[in-house]
mmCIF file of the N, C-alpha and C atoms, coordinates in Angstrom:
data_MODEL
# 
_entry.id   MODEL 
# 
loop_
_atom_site.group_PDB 
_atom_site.id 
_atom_site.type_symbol 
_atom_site.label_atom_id 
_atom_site.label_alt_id 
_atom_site.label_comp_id 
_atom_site.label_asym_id 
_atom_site.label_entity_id 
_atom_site.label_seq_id 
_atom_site.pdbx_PDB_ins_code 
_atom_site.Cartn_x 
_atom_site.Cartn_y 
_atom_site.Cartn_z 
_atom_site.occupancy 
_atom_site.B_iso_or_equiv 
_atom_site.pdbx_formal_charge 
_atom_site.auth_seq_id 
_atom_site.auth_comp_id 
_atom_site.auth_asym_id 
_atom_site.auth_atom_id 
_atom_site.pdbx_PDB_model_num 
ATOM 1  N N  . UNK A 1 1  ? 37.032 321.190 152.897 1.00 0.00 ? 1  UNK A N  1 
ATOM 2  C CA . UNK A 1 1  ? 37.831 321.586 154.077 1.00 0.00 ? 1  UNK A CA 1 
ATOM 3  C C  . UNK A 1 1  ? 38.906 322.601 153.647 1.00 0.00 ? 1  UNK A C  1 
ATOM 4  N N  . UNK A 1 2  ? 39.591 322.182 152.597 1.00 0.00 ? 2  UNK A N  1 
ATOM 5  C CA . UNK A 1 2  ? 40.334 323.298 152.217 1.00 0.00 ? 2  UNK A CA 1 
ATOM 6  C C  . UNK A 1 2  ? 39.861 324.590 151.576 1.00 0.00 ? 2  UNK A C  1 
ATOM 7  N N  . UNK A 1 3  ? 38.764 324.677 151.310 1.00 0.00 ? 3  UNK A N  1 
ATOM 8  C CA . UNK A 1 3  ? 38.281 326.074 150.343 1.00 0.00 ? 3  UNK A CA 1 
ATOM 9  C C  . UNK A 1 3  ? 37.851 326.754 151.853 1.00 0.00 ? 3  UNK A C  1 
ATOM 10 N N  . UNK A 1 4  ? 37.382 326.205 152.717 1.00 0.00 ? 4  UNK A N  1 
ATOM 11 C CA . UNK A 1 4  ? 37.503 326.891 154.561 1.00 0.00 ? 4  UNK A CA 1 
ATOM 12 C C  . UNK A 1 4  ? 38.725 327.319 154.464 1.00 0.00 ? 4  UNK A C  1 
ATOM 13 N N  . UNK A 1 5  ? 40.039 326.948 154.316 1.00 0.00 ? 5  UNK A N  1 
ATOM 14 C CA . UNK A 1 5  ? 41.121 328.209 154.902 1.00 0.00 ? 5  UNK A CA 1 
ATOM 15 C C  . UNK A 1 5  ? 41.326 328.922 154.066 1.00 0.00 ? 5  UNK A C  1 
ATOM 16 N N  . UNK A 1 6  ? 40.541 328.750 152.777 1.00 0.00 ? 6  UNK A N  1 
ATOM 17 C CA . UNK A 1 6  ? 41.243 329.838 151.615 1.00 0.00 ? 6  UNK A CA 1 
ATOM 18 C C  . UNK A 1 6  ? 40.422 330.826 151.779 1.00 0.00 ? 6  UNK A C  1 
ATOM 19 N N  . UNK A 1 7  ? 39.135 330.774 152.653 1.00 0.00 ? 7  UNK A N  1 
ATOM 20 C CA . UNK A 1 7  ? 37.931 331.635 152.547 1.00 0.00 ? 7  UNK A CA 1 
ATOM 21 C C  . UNK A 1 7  ? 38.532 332.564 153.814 1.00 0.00 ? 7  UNK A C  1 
ATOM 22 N N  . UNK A 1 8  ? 38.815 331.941 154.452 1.00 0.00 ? 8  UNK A N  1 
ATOM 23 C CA . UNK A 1 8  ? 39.475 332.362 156.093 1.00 0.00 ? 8  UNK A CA 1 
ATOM 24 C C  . UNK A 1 8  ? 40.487 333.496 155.803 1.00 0.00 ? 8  UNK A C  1 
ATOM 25 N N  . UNK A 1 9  ? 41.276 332.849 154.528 1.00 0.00 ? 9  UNK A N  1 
ATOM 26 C CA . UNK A 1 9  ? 42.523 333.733 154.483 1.00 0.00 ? 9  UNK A CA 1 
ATOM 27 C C  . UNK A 1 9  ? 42.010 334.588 152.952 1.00 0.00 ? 9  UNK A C  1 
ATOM 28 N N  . UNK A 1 10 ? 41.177 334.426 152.477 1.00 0.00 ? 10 UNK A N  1 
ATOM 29 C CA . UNK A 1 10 ? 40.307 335.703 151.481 1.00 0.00 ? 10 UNK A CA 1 
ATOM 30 C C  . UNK A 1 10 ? 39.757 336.642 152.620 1.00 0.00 ? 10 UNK A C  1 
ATOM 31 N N  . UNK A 1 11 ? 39.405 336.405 153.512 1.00 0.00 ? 11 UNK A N  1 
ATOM 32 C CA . UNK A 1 11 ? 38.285 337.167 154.392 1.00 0.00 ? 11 UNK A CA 1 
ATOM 33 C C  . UNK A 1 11 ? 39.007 338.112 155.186 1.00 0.00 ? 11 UNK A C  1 
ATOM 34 N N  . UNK A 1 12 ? 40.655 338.002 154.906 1.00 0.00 ? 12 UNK A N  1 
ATOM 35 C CA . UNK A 1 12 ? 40.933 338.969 155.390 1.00 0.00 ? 12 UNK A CA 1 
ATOM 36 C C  . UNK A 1 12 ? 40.294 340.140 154.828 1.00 0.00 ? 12 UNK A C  1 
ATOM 37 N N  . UNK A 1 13 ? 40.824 340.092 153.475 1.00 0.00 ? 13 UNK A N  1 
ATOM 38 C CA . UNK A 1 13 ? 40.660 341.042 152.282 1.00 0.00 ? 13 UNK A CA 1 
ATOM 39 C C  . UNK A 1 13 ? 38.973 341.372 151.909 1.00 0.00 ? 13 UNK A C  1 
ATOM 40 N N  . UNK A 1 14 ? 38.379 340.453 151.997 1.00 0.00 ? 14 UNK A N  1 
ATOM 41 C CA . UNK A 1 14 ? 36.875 341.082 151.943 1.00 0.00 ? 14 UNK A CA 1 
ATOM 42 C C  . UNK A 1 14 ? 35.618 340.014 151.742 1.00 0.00 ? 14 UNK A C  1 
ATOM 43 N N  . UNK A 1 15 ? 35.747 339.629 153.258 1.00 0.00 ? 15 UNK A N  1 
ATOM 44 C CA . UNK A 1 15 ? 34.950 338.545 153.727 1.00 0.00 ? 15 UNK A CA 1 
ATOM 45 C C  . UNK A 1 15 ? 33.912 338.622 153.265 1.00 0.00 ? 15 UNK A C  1 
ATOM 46 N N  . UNK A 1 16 ? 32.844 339.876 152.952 1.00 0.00 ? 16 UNK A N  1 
ATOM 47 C CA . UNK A 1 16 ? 31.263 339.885 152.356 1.00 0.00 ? 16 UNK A CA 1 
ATOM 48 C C  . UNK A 1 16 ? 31.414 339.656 150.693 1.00 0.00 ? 16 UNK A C  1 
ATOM 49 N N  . UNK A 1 17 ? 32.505 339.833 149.838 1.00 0.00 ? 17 UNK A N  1 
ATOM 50 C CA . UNK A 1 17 ? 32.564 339.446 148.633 1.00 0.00 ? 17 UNK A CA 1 
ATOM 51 C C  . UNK A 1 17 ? 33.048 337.696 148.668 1.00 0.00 ? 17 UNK A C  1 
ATOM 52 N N  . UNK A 1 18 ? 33.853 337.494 149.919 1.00 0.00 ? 18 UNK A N  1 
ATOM 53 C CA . UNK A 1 18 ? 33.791 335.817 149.342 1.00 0.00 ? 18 UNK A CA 1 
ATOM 54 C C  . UNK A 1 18 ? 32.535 335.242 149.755 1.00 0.00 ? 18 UNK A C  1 
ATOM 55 N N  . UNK A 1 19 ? 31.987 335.600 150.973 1.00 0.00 ? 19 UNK A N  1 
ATOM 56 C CA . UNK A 1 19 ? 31.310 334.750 151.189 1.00 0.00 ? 19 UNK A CA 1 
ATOM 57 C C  . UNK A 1 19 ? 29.838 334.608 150.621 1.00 0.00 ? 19 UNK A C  1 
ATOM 58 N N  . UNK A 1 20 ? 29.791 336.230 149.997 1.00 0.00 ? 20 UNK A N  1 
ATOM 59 C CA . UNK A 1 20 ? 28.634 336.157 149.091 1.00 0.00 ? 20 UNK A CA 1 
ATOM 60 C C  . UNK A 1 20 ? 28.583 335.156 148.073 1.00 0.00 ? 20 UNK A C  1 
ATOM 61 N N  . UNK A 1 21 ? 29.983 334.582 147.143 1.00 0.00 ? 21 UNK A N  1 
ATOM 62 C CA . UNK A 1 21 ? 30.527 333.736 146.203 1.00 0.00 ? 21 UNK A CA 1 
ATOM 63 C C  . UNK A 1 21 ? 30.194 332.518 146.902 1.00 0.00 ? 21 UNK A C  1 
ATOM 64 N N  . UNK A 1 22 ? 31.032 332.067 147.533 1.00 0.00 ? 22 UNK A N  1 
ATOM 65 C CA . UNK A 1 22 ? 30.758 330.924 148.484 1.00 0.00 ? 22 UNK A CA 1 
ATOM 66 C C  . UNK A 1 22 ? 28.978 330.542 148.769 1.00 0.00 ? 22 UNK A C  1 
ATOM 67 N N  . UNK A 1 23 ? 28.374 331.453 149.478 1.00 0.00 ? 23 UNK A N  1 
ATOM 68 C CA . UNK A 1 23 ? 27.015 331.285 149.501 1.00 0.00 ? 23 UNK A CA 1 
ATOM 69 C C  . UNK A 1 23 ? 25.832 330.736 148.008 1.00 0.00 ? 23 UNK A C  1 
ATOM 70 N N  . UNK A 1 24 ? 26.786 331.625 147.133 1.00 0.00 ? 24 UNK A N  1 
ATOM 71 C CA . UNK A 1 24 ? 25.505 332.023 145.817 1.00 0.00 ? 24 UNK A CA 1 
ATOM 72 C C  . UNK A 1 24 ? 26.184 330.281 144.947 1.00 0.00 ? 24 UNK A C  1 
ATOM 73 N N  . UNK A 1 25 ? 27.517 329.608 145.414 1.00 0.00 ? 25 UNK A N  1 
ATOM 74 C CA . UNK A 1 25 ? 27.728 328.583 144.784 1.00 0.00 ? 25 UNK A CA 1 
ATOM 75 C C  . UNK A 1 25 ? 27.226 327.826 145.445 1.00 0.00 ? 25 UNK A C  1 
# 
């Protein structure tokens, strides 16, 4: 639940590099 607002508040900065991370973990 918490790595959701850190992704939220990364995604300002460059949502397709976290969530590629996020995804590929």
């Amino acid at each position: 639940m918490a790595s959701k607002a850190i992704v939220k508040r990364k995604a300002s900065t460059s949502p397709t590099k976290i969530t590629k991370k996020i995804l590929i973990r």
